[in-house]
Structures are given as C-alpha cells and as structure tokens.
C-alpha positions as CSV (number, residue, x, y, z in Angstrom):
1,X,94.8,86.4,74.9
2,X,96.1,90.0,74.2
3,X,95.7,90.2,78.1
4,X,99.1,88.3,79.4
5,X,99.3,87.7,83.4
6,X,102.9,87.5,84.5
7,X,105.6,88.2,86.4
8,X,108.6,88.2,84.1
9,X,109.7,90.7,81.5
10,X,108.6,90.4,78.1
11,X,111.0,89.2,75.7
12,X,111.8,92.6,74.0
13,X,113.2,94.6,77.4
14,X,115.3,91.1,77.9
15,X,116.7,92.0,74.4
16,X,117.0,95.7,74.7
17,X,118.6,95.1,78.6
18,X,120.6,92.5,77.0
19,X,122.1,94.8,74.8
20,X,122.5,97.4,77.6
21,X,124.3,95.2,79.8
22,X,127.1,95.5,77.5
23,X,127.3,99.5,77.6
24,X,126.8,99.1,81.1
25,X,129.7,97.1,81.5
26,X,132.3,98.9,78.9
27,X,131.2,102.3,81.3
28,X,132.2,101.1,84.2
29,X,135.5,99.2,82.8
30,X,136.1,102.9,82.0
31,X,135.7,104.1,85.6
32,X,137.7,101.3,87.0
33,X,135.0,100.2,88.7
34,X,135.5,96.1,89.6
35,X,133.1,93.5,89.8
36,X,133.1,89.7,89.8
37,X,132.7,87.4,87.0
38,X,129.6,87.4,85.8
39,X,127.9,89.8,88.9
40,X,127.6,92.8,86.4
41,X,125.8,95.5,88.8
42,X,122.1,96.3,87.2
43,X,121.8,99.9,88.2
44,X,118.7,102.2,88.1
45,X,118.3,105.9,88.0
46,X,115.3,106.7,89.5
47,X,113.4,110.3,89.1
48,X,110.5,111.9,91.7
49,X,108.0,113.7,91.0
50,X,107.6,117.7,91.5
51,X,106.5,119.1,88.5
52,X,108.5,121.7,86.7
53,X,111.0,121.5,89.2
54,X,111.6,118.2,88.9
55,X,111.3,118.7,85.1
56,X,113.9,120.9,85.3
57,X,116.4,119.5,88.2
58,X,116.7,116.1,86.4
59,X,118.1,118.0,82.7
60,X,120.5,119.0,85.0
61,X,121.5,115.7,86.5
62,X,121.4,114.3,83.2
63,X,123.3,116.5,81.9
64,X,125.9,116.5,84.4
65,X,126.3,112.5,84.7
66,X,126.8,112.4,80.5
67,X,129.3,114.7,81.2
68,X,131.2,112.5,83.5
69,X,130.6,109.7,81.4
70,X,128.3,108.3,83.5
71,X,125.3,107.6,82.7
72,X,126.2,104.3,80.3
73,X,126.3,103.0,84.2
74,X,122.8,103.0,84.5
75,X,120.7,99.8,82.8
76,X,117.0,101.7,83.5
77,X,116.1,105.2,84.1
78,X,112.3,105.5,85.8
79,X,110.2,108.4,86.2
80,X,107.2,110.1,88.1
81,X,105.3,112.9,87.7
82,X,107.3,115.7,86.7
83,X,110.0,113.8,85.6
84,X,108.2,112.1,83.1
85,X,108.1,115.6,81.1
86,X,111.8,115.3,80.8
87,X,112.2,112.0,79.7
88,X,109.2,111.7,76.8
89,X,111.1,115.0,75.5
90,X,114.3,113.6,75.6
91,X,113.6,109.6,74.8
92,X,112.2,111.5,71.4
93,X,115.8,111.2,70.0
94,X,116.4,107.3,69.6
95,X,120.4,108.2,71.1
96,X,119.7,111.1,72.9
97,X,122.4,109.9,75.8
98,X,125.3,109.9,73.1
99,X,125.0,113.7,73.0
100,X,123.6,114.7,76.6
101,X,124.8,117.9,76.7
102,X,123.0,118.7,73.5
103,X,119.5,116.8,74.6
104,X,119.6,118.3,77.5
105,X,120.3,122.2,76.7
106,X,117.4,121.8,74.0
107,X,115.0,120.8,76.7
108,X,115.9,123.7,79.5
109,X,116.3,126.2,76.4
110,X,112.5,125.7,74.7
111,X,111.5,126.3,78.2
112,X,112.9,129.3,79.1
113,X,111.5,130.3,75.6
114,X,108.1,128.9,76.0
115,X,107.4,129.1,72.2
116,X,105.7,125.9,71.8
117,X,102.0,124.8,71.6
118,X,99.7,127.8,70.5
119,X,96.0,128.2,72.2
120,X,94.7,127.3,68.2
121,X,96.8,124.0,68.2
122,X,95.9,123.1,71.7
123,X,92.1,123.3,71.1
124,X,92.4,121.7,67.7
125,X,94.4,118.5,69.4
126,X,91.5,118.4,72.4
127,X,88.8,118.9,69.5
128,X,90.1,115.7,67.7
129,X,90.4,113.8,70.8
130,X,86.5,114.6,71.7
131,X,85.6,113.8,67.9
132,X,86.9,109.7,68.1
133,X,84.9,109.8,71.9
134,X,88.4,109.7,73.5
135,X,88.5,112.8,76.0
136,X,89.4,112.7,79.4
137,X,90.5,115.2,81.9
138,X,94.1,114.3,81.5
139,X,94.3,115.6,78.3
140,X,94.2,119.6,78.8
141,X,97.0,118.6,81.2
142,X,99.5,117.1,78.5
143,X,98.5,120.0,76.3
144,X,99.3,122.4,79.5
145,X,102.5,120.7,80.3
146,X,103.6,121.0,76.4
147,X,102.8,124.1,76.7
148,X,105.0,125.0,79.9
149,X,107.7,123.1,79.1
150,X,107.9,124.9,75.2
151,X,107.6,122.2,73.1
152,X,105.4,121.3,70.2
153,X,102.4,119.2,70.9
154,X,104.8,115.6,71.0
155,X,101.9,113.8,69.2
156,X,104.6,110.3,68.6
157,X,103.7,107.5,70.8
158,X,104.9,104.9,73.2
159,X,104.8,102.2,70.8
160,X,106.7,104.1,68.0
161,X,109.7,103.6,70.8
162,X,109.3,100.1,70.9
163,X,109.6,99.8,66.8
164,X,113.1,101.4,66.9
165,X,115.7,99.3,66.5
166,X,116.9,97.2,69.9
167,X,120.7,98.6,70.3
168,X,120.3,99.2,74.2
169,X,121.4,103.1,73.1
170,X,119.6,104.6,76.0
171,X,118.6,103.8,79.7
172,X,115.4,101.2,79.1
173,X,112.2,103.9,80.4
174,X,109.8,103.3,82.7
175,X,106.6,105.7,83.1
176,X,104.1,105.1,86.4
177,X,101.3,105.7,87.1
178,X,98.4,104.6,89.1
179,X,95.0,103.2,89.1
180,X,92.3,105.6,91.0
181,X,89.7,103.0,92.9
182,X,92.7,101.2,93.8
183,X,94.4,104.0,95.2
184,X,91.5,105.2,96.9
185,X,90.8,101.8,98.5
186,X,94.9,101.9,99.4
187,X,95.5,98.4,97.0
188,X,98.7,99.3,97.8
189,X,99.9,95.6,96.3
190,X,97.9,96.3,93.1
191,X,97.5,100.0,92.6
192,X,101.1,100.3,90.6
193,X,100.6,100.9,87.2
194,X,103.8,100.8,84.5
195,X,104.3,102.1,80.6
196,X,107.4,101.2,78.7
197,X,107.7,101.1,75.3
198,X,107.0,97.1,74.7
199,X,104.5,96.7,77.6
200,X,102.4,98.2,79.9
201,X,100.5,96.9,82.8
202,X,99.9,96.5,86.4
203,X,103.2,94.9,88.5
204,X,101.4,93.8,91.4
205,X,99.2,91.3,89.9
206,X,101.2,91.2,86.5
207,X,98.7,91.9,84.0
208,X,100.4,93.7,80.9
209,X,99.5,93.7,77.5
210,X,101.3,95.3,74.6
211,X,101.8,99.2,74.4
212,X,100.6,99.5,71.4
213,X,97.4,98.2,72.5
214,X,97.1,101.2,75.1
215,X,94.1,103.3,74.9
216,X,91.9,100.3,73.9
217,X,88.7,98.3,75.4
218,X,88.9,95.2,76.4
219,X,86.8,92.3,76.9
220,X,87.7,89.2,78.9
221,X,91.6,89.4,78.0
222,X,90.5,90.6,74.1
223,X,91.1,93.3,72.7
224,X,86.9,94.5,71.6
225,X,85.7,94.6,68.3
226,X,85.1,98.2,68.1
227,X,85.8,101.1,65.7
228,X,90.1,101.4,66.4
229,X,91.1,104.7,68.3
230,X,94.2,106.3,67.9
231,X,97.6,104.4,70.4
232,X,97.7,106.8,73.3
233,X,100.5,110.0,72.1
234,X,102.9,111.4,74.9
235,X,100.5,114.3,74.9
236,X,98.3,111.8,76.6
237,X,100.7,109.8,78.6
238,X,102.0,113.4,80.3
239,X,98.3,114.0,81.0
240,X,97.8,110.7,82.7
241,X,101.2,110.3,84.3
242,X,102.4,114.1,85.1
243,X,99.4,115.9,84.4
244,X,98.9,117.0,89.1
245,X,102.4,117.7,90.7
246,X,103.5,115.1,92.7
247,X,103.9,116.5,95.4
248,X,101.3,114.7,97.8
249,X,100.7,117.5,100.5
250,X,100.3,120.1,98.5
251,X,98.4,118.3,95.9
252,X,95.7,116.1,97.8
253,X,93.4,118.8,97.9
254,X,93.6,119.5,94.4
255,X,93.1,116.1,93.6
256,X,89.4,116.1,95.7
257,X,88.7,119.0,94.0
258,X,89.7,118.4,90.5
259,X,90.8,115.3,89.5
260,X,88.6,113.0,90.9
261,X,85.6,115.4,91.2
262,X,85.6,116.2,87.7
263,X,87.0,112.9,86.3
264,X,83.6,112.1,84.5
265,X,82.4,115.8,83.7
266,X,84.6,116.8,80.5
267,X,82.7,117.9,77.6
268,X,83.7,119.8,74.4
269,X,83.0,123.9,76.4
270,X,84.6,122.2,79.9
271,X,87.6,121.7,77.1
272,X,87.5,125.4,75.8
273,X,87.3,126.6,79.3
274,X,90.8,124.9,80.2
275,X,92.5,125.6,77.0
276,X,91.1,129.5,77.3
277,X,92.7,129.4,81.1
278,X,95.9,128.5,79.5
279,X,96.2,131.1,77.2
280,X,95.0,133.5,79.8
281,X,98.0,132.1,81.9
282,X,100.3,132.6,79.1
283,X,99.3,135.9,77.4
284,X,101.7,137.6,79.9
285,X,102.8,141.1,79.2
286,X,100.2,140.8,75.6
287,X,97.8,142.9,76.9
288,X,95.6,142.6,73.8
289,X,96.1,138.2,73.6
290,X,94.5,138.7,77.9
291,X,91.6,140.8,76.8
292,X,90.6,138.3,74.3
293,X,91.0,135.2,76.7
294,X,89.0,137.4,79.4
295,X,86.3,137.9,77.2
296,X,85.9,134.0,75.6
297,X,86.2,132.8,79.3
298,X,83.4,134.5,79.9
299,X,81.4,133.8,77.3
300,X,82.1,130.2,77.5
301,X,81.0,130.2,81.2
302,X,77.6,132.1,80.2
303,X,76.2,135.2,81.7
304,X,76.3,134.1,85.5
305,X,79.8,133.7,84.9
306,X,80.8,135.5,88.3
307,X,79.2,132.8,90.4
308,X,82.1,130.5,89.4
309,X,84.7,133.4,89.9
310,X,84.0,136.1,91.7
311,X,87.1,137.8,90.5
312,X,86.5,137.0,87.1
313,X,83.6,139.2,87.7
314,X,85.2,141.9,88.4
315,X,87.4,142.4,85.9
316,X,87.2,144.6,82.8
317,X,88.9,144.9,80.0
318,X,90.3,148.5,80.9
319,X,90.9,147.5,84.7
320,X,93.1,144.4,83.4
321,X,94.8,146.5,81.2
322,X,95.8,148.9,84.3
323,X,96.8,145.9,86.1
324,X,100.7,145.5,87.1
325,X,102.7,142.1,86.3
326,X,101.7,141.3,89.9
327,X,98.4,141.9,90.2
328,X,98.0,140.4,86.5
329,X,99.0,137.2,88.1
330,X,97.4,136.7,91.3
331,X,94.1,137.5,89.3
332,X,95.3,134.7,87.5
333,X,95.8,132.9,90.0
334,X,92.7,133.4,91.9
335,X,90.3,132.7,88.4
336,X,91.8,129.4,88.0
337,X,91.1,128.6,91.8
338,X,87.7,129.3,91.7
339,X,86.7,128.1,88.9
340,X,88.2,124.3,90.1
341,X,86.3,124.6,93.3
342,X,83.0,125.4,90.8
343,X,83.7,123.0,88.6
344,X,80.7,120.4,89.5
345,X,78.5,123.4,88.6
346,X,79.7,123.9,85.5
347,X,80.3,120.6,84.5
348,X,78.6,117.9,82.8
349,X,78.8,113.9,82.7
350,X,79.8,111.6,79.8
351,X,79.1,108.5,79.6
352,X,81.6,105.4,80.4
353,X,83.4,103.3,78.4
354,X,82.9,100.1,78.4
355,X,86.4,98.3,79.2
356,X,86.5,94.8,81.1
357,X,90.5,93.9,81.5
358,X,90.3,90.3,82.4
359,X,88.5,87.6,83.4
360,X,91.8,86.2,85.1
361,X,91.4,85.6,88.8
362,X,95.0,86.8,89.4
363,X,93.7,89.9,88.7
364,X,91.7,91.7,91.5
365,X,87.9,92.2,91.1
366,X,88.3,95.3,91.3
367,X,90.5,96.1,88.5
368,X,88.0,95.0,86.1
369,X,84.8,95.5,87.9
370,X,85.0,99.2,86.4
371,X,83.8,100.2,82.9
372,X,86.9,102.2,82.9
373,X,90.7,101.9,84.1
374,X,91.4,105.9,85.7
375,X,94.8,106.4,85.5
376,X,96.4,109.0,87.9
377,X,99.9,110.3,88.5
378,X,101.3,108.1,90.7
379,X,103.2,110.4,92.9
380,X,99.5,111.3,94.9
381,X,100.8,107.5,96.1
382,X,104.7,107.3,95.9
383,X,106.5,109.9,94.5
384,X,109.4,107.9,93.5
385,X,108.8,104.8,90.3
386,X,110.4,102.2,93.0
387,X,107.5,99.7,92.7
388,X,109.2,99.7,88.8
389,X,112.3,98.8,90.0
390,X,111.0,96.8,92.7
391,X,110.2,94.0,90.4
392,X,112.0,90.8,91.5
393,X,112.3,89.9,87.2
394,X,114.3,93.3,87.0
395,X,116.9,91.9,89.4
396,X,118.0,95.5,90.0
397,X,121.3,95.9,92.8
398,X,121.4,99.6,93.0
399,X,118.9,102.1,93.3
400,X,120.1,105.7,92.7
401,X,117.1,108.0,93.9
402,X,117.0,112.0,92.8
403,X,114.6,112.8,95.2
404,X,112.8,116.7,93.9
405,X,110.0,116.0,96.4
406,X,108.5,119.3,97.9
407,X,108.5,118.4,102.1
408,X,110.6,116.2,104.1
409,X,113.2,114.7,102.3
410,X,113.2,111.4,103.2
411,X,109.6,110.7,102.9
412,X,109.8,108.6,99.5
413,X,112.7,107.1,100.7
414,X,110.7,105.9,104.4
415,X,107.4,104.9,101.6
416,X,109.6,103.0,99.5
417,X,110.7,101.0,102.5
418,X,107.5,100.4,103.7
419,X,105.8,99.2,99.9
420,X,109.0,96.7,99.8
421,X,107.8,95.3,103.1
422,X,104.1,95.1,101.9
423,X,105.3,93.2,98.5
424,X,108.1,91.3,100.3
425,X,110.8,92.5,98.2
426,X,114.2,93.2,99.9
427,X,115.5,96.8,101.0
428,X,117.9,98.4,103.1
429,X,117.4,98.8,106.6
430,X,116.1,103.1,107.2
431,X,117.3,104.4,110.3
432,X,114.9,107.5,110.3
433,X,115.9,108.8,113.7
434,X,119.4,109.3,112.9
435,X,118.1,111.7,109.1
436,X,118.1,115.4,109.7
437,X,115.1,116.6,107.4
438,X,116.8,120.6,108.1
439,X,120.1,120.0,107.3
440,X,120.2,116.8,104.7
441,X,123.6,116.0,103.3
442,X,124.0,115.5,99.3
443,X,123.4,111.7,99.4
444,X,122.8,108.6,101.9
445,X,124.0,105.4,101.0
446,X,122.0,102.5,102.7
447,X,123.3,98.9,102.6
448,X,122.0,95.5,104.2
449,X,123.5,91.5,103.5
450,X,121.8,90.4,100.8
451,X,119.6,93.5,99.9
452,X,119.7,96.4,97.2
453,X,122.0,99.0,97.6
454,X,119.9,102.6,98.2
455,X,121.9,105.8,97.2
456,X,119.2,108.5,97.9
457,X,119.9,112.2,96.8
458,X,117.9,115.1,98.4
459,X,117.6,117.6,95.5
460,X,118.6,121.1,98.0
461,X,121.3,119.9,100.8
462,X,124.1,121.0,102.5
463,X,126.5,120.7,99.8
464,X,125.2,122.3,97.3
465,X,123.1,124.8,99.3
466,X,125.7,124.8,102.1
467,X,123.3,126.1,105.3
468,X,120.1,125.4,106.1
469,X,118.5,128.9,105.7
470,X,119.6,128.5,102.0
471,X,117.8,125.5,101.4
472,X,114.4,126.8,102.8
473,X,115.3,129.8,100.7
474,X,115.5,127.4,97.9
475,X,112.5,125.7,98.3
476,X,109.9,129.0,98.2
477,X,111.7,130.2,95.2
478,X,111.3,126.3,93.7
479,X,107.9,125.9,95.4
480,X,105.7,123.2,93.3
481,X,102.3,125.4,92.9
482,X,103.3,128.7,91.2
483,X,103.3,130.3,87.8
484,X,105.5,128.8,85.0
485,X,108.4,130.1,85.5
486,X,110.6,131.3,81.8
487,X,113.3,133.2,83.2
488,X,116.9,131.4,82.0
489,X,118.9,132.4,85.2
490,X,116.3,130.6,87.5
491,X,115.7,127.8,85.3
492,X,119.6,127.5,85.0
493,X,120.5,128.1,88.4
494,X,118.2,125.1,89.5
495,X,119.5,122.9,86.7
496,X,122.7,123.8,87.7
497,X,122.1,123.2,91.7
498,X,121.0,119.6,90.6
499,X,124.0,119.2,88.5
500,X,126.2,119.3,91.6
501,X,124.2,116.3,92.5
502,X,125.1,114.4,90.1
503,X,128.8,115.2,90.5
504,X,129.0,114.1,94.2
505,X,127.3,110.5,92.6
506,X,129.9,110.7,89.6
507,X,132.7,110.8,92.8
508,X,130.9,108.3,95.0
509,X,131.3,106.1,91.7
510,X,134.8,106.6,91.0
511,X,135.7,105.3,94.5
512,X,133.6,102.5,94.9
513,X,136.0,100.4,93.2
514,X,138.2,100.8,96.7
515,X,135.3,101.3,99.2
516,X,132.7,98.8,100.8
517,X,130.1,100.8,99.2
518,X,129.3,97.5,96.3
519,X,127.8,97.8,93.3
520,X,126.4,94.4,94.0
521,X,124.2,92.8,96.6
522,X,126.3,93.1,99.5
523,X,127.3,89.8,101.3
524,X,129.9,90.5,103.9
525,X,128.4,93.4,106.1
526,X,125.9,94.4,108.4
527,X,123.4,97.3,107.6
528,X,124.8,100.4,107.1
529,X,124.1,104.3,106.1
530,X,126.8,106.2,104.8
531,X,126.3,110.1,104.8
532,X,128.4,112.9,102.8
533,X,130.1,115.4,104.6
534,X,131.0,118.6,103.1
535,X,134.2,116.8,101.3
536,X,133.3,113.4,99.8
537,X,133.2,110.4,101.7
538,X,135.2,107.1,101.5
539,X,134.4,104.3,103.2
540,X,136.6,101.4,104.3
541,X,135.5,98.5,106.5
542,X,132.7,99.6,108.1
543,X,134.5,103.1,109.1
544,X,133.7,106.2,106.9
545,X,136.3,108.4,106.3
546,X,136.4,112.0,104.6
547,X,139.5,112.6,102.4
548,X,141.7,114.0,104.9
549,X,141.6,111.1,107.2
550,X,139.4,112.8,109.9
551,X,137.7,111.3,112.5
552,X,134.7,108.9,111.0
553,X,131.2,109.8,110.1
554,X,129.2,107.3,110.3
555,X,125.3,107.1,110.8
C-alpha cells in the first residue's frame, strides 16, 4: 500500500527529531535553561499566515532569535500561508540556521530588489505544466509569489529535502494546507492537510503517503499506472499552500470569486491572461514593458475585452503613458478586480483527474469520493499550522505562536483552542474577556496542569509599537491586499518591528530557568496567563512581577 493510515510519525522525522533533540538540548544548556532528567522540552515555532507581511515579519524573527542563539531551542518550525514563502526560500540551504543572519538578509534583500522571475520564464514554467496535463489555478500563484518575493522560479522539490542527509541541522518543516470539500462542509476533524519533506498527508484521519509521491493519482491505496508526472516543485507547493493571503476576512470573498469559482476553468490563454496581469503589475515606472502588457491583455481577452474590464477599456496607450505612479496603480488595481469577478465568462473547463486515495474506511468518504484532492491555503480555515503541532505522536510542550494575522489578534489563538477541543487534544485554558484586541502586549503566556504551554506573539503591540494609534497606523501601511511593496526602508522597518518580537521571547527564555513559566507540561499549578508589561515580566509562584518589583500583573 503506498497509501499508509496512521497516527504516528514515520520513521525518518523520528530520526531527523532524534537528531534535533540533541541541538535542542546543547541550546538550552547554553541558556541555562533546567529541565529534568529525561523531560527535554519539545518546542515549536509556529508561523501565521498574512502574506507578504508575514513573509516578511518572520525573516525578521528569525533573524533575530539566530542572533540570540536561539533558535537551536526550537525542535519544529510550522508554517501557513505567507510564511510558507519564507521557509521554502530559506529551507533551500540544507544549514541555513547555522548562518541566520546571512539566510535571512538574502531573503528580505531579493525582495526589495524584485529581480527574480521574468514574464518569459513565468509563461514557459506554466506552459510545461499545461503540456504533462498538470495545470491548476495554484500555479500562476507560486509563479506570482516567486515573482514578489524576487527570487528565481525555486523549481527543487519537497522530496529533494528529504534525500539530504538526516543531521537534525534545521528546525524539522511543516507546510499546511487544506482540503476544499472538506473545508466547505466544515470537516473540521479531517480538513487538515500537512507536507513535510518524508510525508505528507491528512492528520485527522492519518492518511499519508510519501512526499515524493505527491502530485500523483491514486487508486485504492496504489499509486496508478499512468504516464509519471513530475514530484510537485515549491513553485507549486507556494501556489497550493500560500498562493490567497491568509487573512480570512479580507480573503473570503476572493476565495468565492476566484478560487473556488475558477478552480476547474484554467486553460493555456486563462494562463497567459494571469502571467500578462503580472507583468502589467510589475512593469512599474517602464512605461514601454506596460504598453506591451496592455496591448497582449487585450488581445488575449478578444475584441469585447471591455466587458470583463471596463477600465481596461479605457485605456490607451498614450493615456497610460500620461498616467502618474498613482493613478498607474489603481488602474492596476481596478483591471485585476474585474477581470476576477468576470472570470466565469472568460473561462473554460478541463476535465478531472482521476484520483481515488483509498479504499480505507478510516478515511472519510468524502476524501476519496472526488476525482481530485483541491488543496487550499489553509489559513481561509486556521491561520496558524497548530493542527501540525497538535498531533498527539509530535508530543510537543510548548507552542510559540508569531501571530501576522490581519484583525483581532487573538483570533487564531481562540480557533486554536476551539480545534483542540474538537480533536480532544489538550490546551491551555483562554480567558478571552480579560485580552485587549486595541492595546495587545508583546506576548501572552498561557498555562494549565498537565497541558501545553501557549506563548502567543501579536506581531504590532504595545512594546514595540508602544500606543495604540501606532499600531492601527501599522496595520494600513502593512495591510494584507495591496501592491508588492520593494521599498528597503518599509520592508526593513517591518522586519525590524518583528525582530523586537523575537527579543522579548529570547528574554522570556533566559528567565524561565527561575520562573514558573516551564518549558515542560506543567504539573504543579492552576491555569494561568501571563502578560508583558512594557519592561519584561518574571514570574514567581503564581505572582507576576516586572523587574523592579512593582505591584503584580497578572491576568
């Protein structure tokens, strides 16, 4: 059976974590951080979704914990969304962590550059994929988020990770994503779909097969007998898994629209269309590279082109070219939003693959009732990979959650809660009446006998933003749905906000060693939320204290 249903890991993440665990431990022996005989602390950094900003606010927590010497603490590091862009870049460099500064500043530096994927490459990758008959609308996304983040088209795959030697160099990764009919029938047990260099699968029911057989058909647990197709690339696992910000308000309507509307209507010319909205994205102050993309957009689109786009109508060659920067853009703008509400009408169908997962009957119907497995980004359900780290064969003791959700910042945190409850996996208690979603502090720590520690980070707080009109002034500058943004001072400055993230963490660390904030399941006290105040918090007996001995702070 190439089709394996089960719960516990598969023998090459026990090796690689096996291997970690010793990093693990030697890091925190150098933070003087104690724990008991054989109770080494399996810690998890976990990553949201929120598209560039989350790309962008994680290199600079990264960044900042390898400079601390941190980040050996952690045994996994999961992503969503946007944060997935990050880590395929960076988990392209078998011991990127060893040099994070370096791994990092690449990353943030190609974007502000944007000199990566050109419009010919772009359309040549797509043209391949709709050659072997495997197109989907995902793709154009991983060539679009190449393109935004500055990077070549990163055409290794998954499984290549997995050949590389098991030395337990980096955090193990973990990319989500989840399963459409599922999601839309709110499976919420089932929906949860994971990608990791050895194995990928579904953690509800635990179905996994290797990652190497990705991008296959299957028939009754087998792998078909069918012409091979190429393993999935990172071009297409950014498509599947970060392709629509995670952001769930802001994106549901997009996802009616476009996603799911258009799912099945992706031909060769739907494919030029996309590609050509790209470049006309990116041509930017090359007036001559615009006039070009104007005129193949509208020759793609035929001669009653302006009933898709009204404003594409309107334009001409010499009337763009008068255009400011400004009015260049929202033009932009306003093309690419008509033409996704027209895109039925432009459209056309292809035809299904035929792709039965298992006959198992620990696997639900409707998982292989479908001729095809649609994979989605997974923040439309949870913007945060906990249903990763949820998994009771991961054993993990402390979450640590960078939360770059656009909205309420303790939203992921409350659905994290509540999937726990639905899969009956331990969590902390949440007291949400006492979390102020105006004025956040830099990090909540949530404990509970005999459950997971939670250390959730809102990514704009008081510390580092230090009054609430600042962080809504953070937020519209960093909103989720607006052009790329190349400039180095804002992509730095958010890095750098991020950064002071990770240095309250790299604190809270330092002193846990004297402070009933554990590192292991607690056993001793009642459930608790500790809160930063403006200087950092330590916390004794059930009493929080700030470093001057003030009055305690506890919520």
């Amino acid at each position: 059976m190439d089709v394996v249903v089960r719960h516990e890991l598969c023998d090459e993440e026990k090796s690689y974590i096996q291997k970690r665990l010793q990093i693990v431990a030697n890091c925190l022996c150098s933070h003087d951080i104690v724990y008991k005989h054989n109770e080494l602390p399996r810690v998890a950094l976990l990553a949201s979704g929120g598209g560039q900003r989350a790309h962008t606010a994680i290199l600079g927590v990264l960044r900042q914990l390898g400079q601390d010497n941190l980040l050996d603490c952690f045994l996994y590091m999961a992503g969503v969304s946007g944060s997935i862009w990050a880590m395929t870049s960076l988990y392209e460099d078998a011991h990127w962590s060893k040099n994070v500064t370096k791994a990092t500043s690449k990353v943030l530096q190609s974007m502000s550059e944007g000199k990566g994927v050109t419009f010919s490459q772009g359309v040549q990758w797509l043209r391949e994929r709709h050659e072997e008959g495997d197109l989907s609308l995902s793709d154009p996304w991983g060539v679009l988020i190449c393109a935004l983040k500055g990077v070549p088209l990163e055409t290794r795959t998954l499984s290549d990770e997995g050949k590389r030697k098991i030395d337990g160099a980096n955090p193990y990764p973990l990319y989500s994503a989840i399963e459409r009919t599922l999601f839309h029938k709110k499976e919420a047990k089932e929906m949860w779909f994971e990608m990791s260099p050895h194995e990928v699968g579904f953690t509800g029911p635990g179905a996994f097969v290797k990652t190497s057989l990705l991008n296959r058909h299957f028939e009754g647990g087998h792998v078909k007998h069918c012409p091979e197709m190429k393993p999935m690339d990172m071009v297409q696992l950014q498509g599947i898994c970060g392709g629509i910000v995670g952001d769930e308000n802001q994106t549901k309507h997009y996802i009616k629209t476009y996603i799911l509307g258009w799912i099945r209507s992706l031909w060769a010319c739907v494919i030029q269309i996309m590609m050509t909205l790209v470049e006309l994205v990116e041509s930017g102050d090359d007036m001559e590279r615009g006039r070009e993309a104007l005129a193949i957009l509208k020759s793609l689109l035929g001669e009653d082109y302006g009933i898709f786009s009204p404003t594409l109508l309107g334009l001409e060659y010499e009337f763009w070219t008068n255009m400011s920067d400004q009015e260049r853009r929202l033009s932009m703008e306003r093309i690419f939003e008509e033409l996704l509400e027209s895109s039925e009408e432009w459209g056309q169908d292809l035809n299904a693959l035929d792709n039965t997962l298992t006959d198992d009957p620990k696997v639900p119907k409707d998982m292989c009732a479908k001729d095809t497995i649609h994979l989605i980004d997974a923040g439309l359900f949870l913007n945060s990979p906990y249903p990763s780290m949820l998994r009771g064969a991961r054993d993990v003791d402390v979450f640590v959650s960078f939360d770059f959700s656009e909205g309420a910042p303790f939203e992921t945190l409350i659905e994290a809660r509540d999937y726990a409850a639905t899969i009956k996996r331990p969590f902390p208690n949440i007291d949400v009446e006492n979390l102020d979603s105006d004025r956040p502090k830099s990090f909540y720590v949530f404990e509970e006998e005999g459950k997971p520690t939670v250390i959730h980070i809102p990514l704009f707080n008081m510390d580092n933003c230090k009054n609430e009109s600042t962080i809504k002034k953070e937020w519209k500058e960093y909103a989720t749905f607006q052009m790329a943004y190349r400039d180095k001072k804002k992509i730095d400055h958010l890095a750098d906000l991020a950064a002071e993230n990770g240095i309250l963490l790299t604190l809270l660390f330092q002193k846990a060693q004297r402070s009933s904030i554990h590192l292991t399941h607690p056993s001793s006290h009642p459930s608790m939320c500790y809160t930063a105040s403006h200087s950092m918090v330590t916390v004794h007996a059930g009493l929080v204290q700030d470093d001057e001995g003030t009055s305690p702070s506890l919520t």
